[in-house]
Structure formats: C-alpha cells, structure tokens
C-alpha positions in Angstrom: -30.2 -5.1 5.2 -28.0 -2.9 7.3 -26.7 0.9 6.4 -23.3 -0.4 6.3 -24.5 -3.6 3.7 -26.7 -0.5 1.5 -23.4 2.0 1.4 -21.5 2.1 -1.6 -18.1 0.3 -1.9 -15.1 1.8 -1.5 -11.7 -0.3 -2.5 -7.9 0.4 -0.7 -5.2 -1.6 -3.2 -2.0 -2.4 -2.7 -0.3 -2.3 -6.1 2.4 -4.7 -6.5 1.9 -8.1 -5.9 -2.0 -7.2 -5.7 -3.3 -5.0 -8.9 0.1 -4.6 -10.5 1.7 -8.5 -11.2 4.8 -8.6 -8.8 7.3 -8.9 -12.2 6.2 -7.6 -14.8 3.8 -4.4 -13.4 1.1 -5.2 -15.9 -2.6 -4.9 -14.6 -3.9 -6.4 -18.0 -5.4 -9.3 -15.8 -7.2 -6.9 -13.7 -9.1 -5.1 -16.5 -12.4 -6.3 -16.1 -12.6 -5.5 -12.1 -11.5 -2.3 -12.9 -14.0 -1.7 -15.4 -16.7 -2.9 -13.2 -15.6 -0.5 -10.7 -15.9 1.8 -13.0 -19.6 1.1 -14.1 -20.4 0.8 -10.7 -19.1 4.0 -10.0 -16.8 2.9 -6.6 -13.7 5.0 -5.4 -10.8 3.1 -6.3 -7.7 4.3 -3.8 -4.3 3.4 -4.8 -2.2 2.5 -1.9 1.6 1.7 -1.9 5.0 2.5 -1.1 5.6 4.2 -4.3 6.0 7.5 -4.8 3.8 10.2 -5.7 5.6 10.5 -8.8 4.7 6.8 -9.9 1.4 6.6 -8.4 0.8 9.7 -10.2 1.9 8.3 -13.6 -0.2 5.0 -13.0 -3.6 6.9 -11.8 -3.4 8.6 -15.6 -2.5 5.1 -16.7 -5.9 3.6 -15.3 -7.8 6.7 -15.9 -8.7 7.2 -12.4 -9.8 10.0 -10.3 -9.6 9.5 -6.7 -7.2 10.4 -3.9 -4.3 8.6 -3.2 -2.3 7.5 -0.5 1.7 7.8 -1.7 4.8 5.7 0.1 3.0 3.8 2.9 0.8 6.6 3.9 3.5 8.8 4.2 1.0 11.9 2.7 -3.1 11.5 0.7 -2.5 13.3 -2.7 -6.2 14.7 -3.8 -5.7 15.1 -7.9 -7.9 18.2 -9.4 -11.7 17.0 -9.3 -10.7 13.7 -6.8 -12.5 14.9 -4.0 -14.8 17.8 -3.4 -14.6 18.4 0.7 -12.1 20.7 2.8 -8.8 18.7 3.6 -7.7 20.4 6.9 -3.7 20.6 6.6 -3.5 19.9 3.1 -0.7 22.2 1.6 -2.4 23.2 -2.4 0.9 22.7 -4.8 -1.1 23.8 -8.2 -4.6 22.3 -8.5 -3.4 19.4 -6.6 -3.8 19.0 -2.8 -1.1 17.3 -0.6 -2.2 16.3 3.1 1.5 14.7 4.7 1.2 12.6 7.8 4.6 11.1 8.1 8.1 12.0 8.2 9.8 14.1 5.8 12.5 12.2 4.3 15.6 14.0 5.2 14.7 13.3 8.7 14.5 9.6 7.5 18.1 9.5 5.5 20.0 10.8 8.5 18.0 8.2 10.9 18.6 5.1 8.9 22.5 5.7 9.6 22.4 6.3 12.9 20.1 3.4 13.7 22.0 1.1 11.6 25.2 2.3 13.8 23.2 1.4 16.9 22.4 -1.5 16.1 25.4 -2.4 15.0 24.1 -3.3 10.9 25.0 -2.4 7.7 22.0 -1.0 5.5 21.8 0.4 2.3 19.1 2.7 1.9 17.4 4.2 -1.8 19.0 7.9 -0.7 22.6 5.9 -1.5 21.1 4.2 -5.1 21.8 5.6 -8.7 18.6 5.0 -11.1 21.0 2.7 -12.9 21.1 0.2 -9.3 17.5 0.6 -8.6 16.8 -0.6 -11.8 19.0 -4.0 -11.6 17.5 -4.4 -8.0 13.9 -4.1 -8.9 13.7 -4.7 -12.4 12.5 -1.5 -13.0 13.3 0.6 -16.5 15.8 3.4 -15.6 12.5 6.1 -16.5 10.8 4.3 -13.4 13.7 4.0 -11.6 14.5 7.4 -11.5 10.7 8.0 -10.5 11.0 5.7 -7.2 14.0 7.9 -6.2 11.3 10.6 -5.9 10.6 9.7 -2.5 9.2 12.6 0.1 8.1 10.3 3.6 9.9 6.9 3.1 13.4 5.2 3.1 13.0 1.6 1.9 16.6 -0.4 2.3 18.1 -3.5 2.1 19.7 -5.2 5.1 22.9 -7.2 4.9 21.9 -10.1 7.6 18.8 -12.0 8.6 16.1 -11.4 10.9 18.3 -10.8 14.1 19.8 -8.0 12.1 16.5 -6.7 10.9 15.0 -6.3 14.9 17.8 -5.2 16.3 17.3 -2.4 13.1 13.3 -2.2 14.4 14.1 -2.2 17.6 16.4 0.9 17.7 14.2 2.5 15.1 10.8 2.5 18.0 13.3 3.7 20.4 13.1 7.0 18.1 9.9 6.9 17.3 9.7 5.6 13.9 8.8 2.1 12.6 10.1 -0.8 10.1 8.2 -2.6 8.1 8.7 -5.0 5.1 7.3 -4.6 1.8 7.5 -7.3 -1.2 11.2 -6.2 -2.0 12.4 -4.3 0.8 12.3 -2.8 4.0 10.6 0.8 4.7 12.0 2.7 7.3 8.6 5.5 8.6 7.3 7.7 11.1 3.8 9.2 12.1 1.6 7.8 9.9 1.4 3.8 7.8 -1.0 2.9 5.5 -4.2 2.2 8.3 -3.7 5.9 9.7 -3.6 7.2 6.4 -6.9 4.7 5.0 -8.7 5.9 8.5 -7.8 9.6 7.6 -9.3 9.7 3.8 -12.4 7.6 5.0 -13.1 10.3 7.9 -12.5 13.3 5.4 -15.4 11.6 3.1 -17.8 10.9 5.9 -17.2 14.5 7.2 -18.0 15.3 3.2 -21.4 13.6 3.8 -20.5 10.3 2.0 -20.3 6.8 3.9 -18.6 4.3 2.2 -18.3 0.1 2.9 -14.5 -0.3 2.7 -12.7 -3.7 1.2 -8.6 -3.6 1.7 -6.8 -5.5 -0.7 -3.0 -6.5 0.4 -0.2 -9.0 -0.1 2.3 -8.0 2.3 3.3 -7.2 5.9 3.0 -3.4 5.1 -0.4 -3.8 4.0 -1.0 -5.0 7.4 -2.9 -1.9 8.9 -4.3 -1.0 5.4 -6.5 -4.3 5.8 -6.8 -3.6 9.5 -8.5 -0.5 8.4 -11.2 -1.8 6.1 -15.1 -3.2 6.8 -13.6 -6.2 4.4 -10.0 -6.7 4.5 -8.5 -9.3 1.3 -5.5 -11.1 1.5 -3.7 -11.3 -2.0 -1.2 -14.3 -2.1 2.3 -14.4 -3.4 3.9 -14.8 -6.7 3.9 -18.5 -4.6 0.8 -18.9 -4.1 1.5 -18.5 -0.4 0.6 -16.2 2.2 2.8 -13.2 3.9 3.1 -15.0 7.4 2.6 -11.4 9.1 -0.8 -11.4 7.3 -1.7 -15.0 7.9 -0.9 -14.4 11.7 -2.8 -11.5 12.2 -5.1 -11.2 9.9 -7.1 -15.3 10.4 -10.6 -14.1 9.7 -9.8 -11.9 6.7 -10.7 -13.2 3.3 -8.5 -14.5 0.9 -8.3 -14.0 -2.8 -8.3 -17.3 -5.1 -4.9 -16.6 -6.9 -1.9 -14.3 -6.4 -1.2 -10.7 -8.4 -3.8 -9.2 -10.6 -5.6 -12.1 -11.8 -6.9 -12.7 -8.0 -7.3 -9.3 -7.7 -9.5 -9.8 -10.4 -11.7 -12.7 -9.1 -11.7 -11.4 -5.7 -13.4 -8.2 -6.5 -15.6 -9.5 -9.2 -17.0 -11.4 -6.1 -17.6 -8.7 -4.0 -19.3 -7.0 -6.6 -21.9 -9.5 -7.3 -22.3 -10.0 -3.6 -20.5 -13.3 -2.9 -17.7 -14.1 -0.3 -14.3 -15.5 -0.5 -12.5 -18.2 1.5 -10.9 -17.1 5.0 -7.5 -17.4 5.6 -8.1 -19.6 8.2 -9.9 -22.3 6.3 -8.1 -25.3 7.0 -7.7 -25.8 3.5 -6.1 -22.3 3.2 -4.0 -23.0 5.8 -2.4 -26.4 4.4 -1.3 -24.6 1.0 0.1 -21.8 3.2 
C-alpha cells in the first residue's frame, strides 16, 4: 500500500447541486456521509460560490470545523480552532482568519460594465439586485438573499443572449485579465484565483503544517472544474437531470462519477470511498449513453 493510499482523506464539496439538493438546499440526504466523516475524523472543506456569510451560516449548520473556501476561491476563511499552522497573508478579522486570492469586488462591479460594453451585451450582475429579486431568481428566502448579496471576490450575472453572447463576454473578460465561468444558476465573473488555485493553496498550507492528506473533489458544474482538477480523486455529481455538466464530461473522462444527482449521490459516493470501493468513470460507455 502506497503513502498516498495510507494518508488520511480529505473531501473538497461543491454545495449546491452536490451536498446541498439544487431546489430545496436540504442536506438531509447526505446525513449519514457526513456522519461517517465525522467518525472517521476527515476534513470536510466547503467549497462554493457562496459567500462567506452563507458558508459561514451552513458550517454552524453542519457543525463543522474546517477552513473554507468562499465564492469560487475568491478568499480560504480559517474559523477559530479550523486549522492550527501559520497562513502567510491571511488578514486576522476577530478570531477568524481570512487569506484572499482573488479580486476585490469593486474592481469586479466596474469590470462587468465595461466588458459588457465591449462586447457589445447586456448583463445584469448581483451588485444591480435587491434581496427581494435574488430571491425570485434563486428561490432563496429574502434572509438568504440578502446573505448572497454579501459578496467580497465575485460578480455572478445573468446574460441576455446565448452562448455567442456569453464568449464574446469571456473573451473581453481574459483580455483583462479576469475569467467567466458558469455555475448551476449563473455566470461568475473572477480574477486571480478559482476554486483549483484556492484547493491547491489550503492543501500546501496543511502539508507545510506537517499533515498529508489523500484528496477526493466532489463537483456538478463547470466551475467545479479546477476544484476536481485539483484532487488525488476527483467525483462528478450529476444534475437535477440525471445528466452530466458537458464541461465536466469533456474534460474530466477518467474522473468518477457518483450514482445519483444532489445529496443523495453525494451520499453513496462517499460512503464508497470510505469503505474502500470505486465508482463508475464518466467515460463508461454506459455513463456516457445516459449523458
């Protein structure tokens, strides 16, 4: 058995669509994984476009304690007692440590206008939302709306158009040094870090701590992309569809696959990696047809 096979597992999650169910935001269906976790003692990182504000709300929720990484790696928030090493950078806001590696948000507001007028687009960006519209876009109570709007490293928007709209948008948007990416409701307009940079950052901070971890990546859409390309043992949630993000199916063939979509493959998918089994690949044939 190799070092990495004897190292202690360390899960990445996505949150909606993967723990969270897509349309209602229970986990309910996810309860015994995380309680096996728990027994077993393994780091569970949240890791999602949401804000620090929600994350922070849902890590009480679940009782963890373990850093996490806020609006698609935008910053690694380190809660009091999450993680006992120096974090380099971080700036100490209480007893809670915040390392940023992307954008600041201001920077992001003014951006998405000017490379919607260079493309020649119409967007309409969170920074231009009341609670009140968030909450009939997303389906979100107006309390969690208003928590989304708490955004620090990230502008998701909507796009009026189709895909020749939406390149044209990424395409002027890596002429400035900043990327779009597409979550499960919207599109995310960053800049210097995405969830891999950020997975990479938290996993060299603990081996520089003295602890070496075997990673699994759990992720439904294209922004979970380099989260899974980060990971030892990346996992590929499907859709409220039962289908797969095309991004991830493209890119990601040899990655596993959970059984189901939302938190009940969650479930099954990390109940197997517990107990030492393996999951179909996304580029079983059979995979493939239903995809």
């Amino acid at each position: 058995m190799s070092a990495m096979e004897r190292a202690p597992l360390l899960v990445v999650t996505d949150l909606d669509g993967c723990l969270l169910d897509s349309r209602t935001y229970s986990h309910e269906a996810a309860r015994p994984a995380l309680a096996a976790l728990a027994r077993e003692r393994c780091p569970l990182v949240l890791c999602s476009g949401k804000t620090r504000a929600e994350m922070g709300l849902l890590v009480r929720t679940l009782g963890l304690a373990h850093p996490f990484i806020v609006e698609n790696g935008g910053a690694i928030v380190f809660p009091p007692g999450s993680f006992e090493g120096d974090v380099p950078g971080a700036r100490v806001e209480g007893d809670t440590r915040v390392l940023a590696l992307g954008a600041p948000r201001p920077r992001l507001i003014s951006s998405l206008a000017e490379l919607a007028r260079q493309a020649g687009v119409r967007v309409h960006g969170f920074a231009q939302l009341s609670p009140r519209q968030l909450s009939e876009l997303a389906g979100l109570t107006g309390a969690a709306a208003a928590l989304a709007l708490e955004r620090e490293f990230d502008e998701p928007f909507l796009v009026e158009g189709g895909e020749a709209e939406l390149r044209a948008l990424a395409e002027a948007a890596a002429r400035s040094g900043l990327q779009v990416s597409h979550g499960g409701r919207f599109h995310h307009l960053m800049g210097g870090s995405d969830k891999g940079l950020a997975v990479r950052a938290l996993l060299a901070l603990y081996q520089r701590a003295g602890r070496e971890f075997q990673s699994a990546g759990l992720g439904d859409a294209e922004t979970d992309l380099p989260l899974l390309a980060a990971v030892d043992r990346p996992v590929v949630v499907p859709r409220a569809d039962g289908r797969l993000d095309p991004a991830l199916a493209a890119q990601l063939p040899h990655a596993e696959r959970a059984p189901e979509p939302g938190p009940a493959g969650w479930n099954a998918a990390l109940l197997s990696i517990l107990e030492g089994g393996s999951l179909p690949r996304v580029c079983d044939p059979a995979d493939e047809a239903r995809s």
